[in-house]
C-alpha positions as a Markdown table, in Angstrom:
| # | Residue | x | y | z |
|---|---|---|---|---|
| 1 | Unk | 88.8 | 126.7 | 90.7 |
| 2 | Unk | 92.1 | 125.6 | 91.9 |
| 3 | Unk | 93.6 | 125.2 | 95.2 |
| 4 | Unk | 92.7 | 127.8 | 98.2 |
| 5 | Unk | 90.8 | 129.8 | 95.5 |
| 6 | Unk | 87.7 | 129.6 | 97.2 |
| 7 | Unk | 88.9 | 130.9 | 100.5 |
| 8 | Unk | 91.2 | 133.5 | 99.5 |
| 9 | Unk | 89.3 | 136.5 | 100.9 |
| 10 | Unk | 89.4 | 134.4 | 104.2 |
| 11 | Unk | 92.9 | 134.1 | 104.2 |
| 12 | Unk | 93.4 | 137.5 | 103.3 |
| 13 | Unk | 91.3 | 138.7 | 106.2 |
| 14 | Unk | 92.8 | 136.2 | 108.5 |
| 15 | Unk | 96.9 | 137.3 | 107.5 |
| 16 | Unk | 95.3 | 141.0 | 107.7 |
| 17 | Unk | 98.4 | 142.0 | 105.4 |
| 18 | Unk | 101.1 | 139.4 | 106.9 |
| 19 | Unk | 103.0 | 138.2 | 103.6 |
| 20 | Unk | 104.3 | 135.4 | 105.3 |
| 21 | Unk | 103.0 | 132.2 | 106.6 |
| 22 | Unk | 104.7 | 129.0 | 108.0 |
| 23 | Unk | 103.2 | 125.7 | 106.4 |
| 24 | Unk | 102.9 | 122.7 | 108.7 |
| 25 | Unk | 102.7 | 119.7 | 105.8 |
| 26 | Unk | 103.0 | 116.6 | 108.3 |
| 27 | Unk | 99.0 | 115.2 | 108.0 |
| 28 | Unk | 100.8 | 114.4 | 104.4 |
| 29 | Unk | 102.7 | 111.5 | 103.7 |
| 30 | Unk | 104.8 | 113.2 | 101.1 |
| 31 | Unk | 105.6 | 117.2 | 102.7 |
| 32 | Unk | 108.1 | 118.1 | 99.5 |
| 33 | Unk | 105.4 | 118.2 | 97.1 |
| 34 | Unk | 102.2 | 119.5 | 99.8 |
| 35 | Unk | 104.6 | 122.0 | 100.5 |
| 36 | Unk | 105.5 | 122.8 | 96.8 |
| 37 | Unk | 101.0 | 123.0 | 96.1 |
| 38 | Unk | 100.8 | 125.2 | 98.8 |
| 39 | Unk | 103.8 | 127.4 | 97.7 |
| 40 | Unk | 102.4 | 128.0 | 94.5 |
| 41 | Unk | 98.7 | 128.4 | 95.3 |
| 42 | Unk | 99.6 | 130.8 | 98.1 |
| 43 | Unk | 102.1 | 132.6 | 95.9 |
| 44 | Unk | 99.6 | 133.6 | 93.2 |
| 45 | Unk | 98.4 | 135.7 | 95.9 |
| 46 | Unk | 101.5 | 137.4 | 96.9 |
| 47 | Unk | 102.2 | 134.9 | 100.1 |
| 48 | Unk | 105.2 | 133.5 | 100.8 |
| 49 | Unk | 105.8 | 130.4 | 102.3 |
| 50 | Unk | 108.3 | 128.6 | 104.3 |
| 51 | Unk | 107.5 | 124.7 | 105.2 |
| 52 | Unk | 108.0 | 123.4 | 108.9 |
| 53 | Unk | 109.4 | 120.2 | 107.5 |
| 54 | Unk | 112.3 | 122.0 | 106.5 |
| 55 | Unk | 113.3 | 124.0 | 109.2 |
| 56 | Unk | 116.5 | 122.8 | 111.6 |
| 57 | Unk | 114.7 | 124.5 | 114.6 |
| 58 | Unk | 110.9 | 123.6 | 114.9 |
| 59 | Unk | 110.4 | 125.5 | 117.8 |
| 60 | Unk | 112.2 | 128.8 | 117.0 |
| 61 | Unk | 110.1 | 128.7 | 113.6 |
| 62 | Unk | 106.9 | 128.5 | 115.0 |
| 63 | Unk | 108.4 | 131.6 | 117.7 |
| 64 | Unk | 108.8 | 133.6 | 114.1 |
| 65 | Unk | 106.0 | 133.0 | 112.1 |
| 66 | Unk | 104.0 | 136.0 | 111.1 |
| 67 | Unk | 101.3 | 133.1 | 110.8 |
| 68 | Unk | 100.6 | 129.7 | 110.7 |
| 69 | Unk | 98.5 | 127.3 | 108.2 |
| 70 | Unk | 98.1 | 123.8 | 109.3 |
| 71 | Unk | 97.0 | 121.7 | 105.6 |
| 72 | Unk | 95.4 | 118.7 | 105.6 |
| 73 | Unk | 95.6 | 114.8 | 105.3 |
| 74 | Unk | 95.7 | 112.3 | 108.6 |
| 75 | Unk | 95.2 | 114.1 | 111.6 |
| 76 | Unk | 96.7 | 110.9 | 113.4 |
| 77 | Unk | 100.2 | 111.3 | 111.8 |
| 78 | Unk | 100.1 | 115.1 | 112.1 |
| 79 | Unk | 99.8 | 114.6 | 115.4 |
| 80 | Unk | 102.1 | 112.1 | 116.0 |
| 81 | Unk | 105.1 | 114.1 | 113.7 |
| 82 | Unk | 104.2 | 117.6 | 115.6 |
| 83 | Unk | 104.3 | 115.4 | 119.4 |
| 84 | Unk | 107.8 | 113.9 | 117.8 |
| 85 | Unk | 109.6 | 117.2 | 117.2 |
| 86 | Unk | 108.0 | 118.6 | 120.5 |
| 87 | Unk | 106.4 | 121.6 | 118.5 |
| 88 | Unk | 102.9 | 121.4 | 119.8 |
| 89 | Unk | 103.3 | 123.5 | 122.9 |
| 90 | Unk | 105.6 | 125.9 | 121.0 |
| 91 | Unk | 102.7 | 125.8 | 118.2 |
| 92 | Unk | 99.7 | 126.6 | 120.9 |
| 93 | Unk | 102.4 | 129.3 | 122.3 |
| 94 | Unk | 102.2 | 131.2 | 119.1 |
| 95 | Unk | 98.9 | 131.2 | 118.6 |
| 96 | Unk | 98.1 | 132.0 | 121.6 |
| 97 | Unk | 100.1 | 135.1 | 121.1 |
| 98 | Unk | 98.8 | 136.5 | 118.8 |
| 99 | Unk | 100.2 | 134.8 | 115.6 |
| 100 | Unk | 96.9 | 133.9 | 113.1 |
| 101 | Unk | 96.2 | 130.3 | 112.7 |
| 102 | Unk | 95.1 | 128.6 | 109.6 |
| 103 | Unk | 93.8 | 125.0 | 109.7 |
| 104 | Unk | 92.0 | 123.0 | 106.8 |
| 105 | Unk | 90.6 | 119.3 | 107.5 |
| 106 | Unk | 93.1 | 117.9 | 109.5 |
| 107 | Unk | 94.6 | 121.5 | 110.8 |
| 108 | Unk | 91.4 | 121.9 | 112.0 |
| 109 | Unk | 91.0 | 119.2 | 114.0 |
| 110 | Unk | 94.0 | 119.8 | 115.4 |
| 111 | Unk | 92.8 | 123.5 | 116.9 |
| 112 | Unk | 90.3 | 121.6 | 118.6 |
| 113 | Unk | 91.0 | 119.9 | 122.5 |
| 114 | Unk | 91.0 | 115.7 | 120.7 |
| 115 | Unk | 91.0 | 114.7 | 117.3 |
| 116 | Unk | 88.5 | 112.1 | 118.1 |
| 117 | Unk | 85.8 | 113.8 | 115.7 |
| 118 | Unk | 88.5 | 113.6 | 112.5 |
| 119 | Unk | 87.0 | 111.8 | 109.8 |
| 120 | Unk | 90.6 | 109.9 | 109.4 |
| 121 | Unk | 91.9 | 106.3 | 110.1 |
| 122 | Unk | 94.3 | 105.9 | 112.9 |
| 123 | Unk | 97.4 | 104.7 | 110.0 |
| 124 | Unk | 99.8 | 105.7 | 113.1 |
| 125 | Unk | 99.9 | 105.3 | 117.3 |
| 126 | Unk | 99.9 | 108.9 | 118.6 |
| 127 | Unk | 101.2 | 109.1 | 122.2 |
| 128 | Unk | 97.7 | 111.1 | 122.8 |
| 129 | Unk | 94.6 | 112.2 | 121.5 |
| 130 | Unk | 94.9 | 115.1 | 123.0 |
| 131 | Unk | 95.5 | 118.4 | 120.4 |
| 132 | Unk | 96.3 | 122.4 | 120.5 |
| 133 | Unk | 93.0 | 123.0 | 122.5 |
| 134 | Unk | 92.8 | 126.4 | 120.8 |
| 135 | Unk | 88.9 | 126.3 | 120.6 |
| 136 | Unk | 86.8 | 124.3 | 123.8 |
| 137 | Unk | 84.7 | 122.2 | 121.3 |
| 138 | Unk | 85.1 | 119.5 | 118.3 |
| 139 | Unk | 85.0 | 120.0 | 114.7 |
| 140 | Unk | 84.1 | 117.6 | 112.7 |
| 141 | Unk | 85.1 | 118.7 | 109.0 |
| 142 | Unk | 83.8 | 117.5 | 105.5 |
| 143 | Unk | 80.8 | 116.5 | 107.3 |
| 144 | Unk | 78.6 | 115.0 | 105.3 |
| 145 | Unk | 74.3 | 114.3 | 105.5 |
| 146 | Unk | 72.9 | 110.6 | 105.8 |
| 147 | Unk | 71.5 | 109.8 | 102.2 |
| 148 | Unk | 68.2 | 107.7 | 103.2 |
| 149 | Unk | 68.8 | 106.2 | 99.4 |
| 150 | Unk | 72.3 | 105.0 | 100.1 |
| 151 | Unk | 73.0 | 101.2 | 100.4 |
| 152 | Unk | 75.9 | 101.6 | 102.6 |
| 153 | Unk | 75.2 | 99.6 | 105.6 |
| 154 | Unk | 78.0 | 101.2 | 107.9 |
| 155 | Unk | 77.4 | 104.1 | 110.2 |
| 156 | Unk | 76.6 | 107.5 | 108.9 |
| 157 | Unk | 78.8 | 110.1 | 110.3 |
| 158 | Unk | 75.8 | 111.5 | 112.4 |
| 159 | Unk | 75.6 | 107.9 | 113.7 |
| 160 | Unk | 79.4 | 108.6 | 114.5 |
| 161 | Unk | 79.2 | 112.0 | 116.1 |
| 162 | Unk | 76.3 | 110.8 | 118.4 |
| 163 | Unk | 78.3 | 107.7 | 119.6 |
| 164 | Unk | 81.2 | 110.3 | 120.5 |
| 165 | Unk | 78.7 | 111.7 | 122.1 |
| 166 | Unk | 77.8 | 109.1 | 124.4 |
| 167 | Unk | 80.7 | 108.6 | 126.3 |
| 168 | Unk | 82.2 | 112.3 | 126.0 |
| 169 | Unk | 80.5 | 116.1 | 126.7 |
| 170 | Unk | 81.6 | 117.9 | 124.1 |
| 171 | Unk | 79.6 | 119.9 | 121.2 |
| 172 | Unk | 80.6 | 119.1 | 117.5 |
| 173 | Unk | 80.4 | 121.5 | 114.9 |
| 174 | Unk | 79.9 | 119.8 | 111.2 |
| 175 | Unk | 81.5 | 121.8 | 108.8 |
| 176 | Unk | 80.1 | 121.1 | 105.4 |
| 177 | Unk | 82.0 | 121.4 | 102.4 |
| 178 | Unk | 82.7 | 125.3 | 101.5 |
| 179 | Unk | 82.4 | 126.8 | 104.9 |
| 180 | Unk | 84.8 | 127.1 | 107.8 |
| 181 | Unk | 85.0 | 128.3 | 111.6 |
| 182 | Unk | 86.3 | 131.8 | 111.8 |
| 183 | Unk | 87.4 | 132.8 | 115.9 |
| 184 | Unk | 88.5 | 136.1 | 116.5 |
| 185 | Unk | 89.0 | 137.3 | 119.7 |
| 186 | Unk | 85.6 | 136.4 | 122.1 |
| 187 | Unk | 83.5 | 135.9 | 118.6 |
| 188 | Unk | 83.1 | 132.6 | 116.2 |
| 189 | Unk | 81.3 | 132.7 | 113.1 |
| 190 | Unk | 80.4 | 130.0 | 110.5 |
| 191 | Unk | 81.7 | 131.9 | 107.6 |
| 192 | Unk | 81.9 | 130.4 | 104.3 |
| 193 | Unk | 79.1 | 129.4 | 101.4 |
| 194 | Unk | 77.9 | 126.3 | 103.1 |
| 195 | Unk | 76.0 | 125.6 | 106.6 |
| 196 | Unk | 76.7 | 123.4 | 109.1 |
| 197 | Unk | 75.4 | 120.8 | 111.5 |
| 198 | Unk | 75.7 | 121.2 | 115.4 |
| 199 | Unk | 75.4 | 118.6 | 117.7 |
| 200 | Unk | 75.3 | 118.5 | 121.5 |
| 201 | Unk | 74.7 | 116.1 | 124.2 |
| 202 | Unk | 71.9 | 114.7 | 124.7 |
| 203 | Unk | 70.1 | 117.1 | 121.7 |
| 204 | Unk | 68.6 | 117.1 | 118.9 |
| 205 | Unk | 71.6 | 118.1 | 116.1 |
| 206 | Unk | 70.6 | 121.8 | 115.1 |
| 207 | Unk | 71.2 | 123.3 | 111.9 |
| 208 | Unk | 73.8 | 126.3 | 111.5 |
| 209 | Unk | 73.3 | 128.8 | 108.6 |
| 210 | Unk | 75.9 | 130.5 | 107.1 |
| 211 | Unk | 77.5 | 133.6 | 109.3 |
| 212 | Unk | 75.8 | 132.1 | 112.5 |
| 213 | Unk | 77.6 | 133.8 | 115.2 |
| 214 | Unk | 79.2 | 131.0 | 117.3 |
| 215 | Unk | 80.6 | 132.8 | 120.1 |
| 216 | Unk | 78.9 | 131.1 | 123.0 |
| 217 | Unk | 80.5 | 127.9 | 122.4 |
| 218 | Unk | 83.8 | 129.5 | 123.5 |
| 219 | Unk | 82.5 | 129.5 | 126.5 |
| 220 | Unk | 82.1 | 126.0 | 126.3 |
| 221 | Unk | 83.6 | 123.4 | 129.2 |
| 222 | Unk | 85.1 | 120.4 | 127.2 |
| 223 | Unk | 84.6 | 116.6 | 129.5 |
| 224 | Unk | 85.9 | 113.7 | 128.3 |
| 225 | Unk | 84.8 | 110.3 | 128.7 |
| 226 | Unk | 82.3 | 110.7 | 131.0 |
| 227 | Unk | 80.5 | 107.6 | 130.1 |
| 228 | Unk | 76.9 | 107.1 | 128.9 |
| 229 | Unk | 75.5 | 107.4 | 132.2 |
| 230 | Unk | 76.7 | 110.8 | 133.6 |
């Protein structure tokens, strides 16, 4: 199956017959050819695509998209690039208007308030942590189960969620591989083939089957290093 293939009813639904989308290719190191896989995956399907990286006005590009998609790679130096050309608020503007967003691994950490639930190495200084805020709660994408027959004696990514977990308020949603978060409007569902793994504050971490309706953690009241006492 090759690229998007498995999520192209999803995008479908999510463009709801926009032809257009705005690529933002800055979690990759090399933006020419992520935008050039994204081109031709998304044009099988009749999409066209235009690539942040190369537009002379970041800003006014994100103001025109008929919709966005957000690929993957280091959420740190997506970040970082988007903080550099001043396009995150302009980004949340758009969004926030009305314009559909589409995020996968590191574009969907960034819809979250802080990528501190990415999965990714910090290979650059961001000025913040802070992200679009476009959902209250963390993903935590490509999640993955402890295997009790592993020999790897580092932390398991459960043993990493719950430490976030310690000094922050926050629920994180594990997305397994093959599903995804779908918001619209006041309603979230865990769409997708795959479940997913939910973890809150002093809780147990609940499982999440497929087409779980999510909406109460919209509601959700994001607090930040509150420490392991509070």
């Amino acid at each position: 199956m090759g690229f998007l293939e498995h999520a192209g009813e999803a995008i479908d639904a999510v463009l709801g017959g926009r032809r257009s989308v705005l690529f933002v290719p800055f979690a990759s190191g090399d933006p020419d050819r992520y935008a050039g896989v994204v081109r031709a995956a998304l044009g099988r399907a009749g999409i066209g695509v235009t690539s942040l990286h190369e537009a002379g006005d970041a800003a006014r590009a994100l103001r025109e998209a008929q919709a966005v998609f957000v690929g993957g790679g280091n959420s740190f130096r997506l970040l970082r690039a988007l903080t550099r050309l001043g396009a995150l608020d302009a980004l949340r503007r758009a969004v926030q208007e009305g314009v559909p967003y589409l995020g996968a691994s590191a574009g969907s950490n960034l819809a979250c308030p802080s990528i501190r639930t990415t999965n990714d190495m910090p290979i650059v200084e961001a000025a913040s942590l802070s992200a679009l805020g476009l959902i209250p709660f963390q993903l935590n994408p490509h999640y993955v189960d402890p295997d009790p027959r592993s020999r790897h004696q580092g932390e398991t990514r459960q043993q990493r969620i719950e430490e976030f977990l310690e000094e922050n308020d926050v629920p994180v949603l594990g997305l397994r591989e093959g599903c995804w978060l779908r918001v619209s409007g006041q309603r979230a569902e865990l769409a997708g083939c795959s479940t997913g793994r939910l973890f809150r504050r002093h809780a147990e971490p609940a499982e999440v089957p497929a087409s779980a309706d999510l909406s109460w953690l919209l509601g959700t009241r994001p607090r930040f290093d509150v420490g392991a006492s509070a």
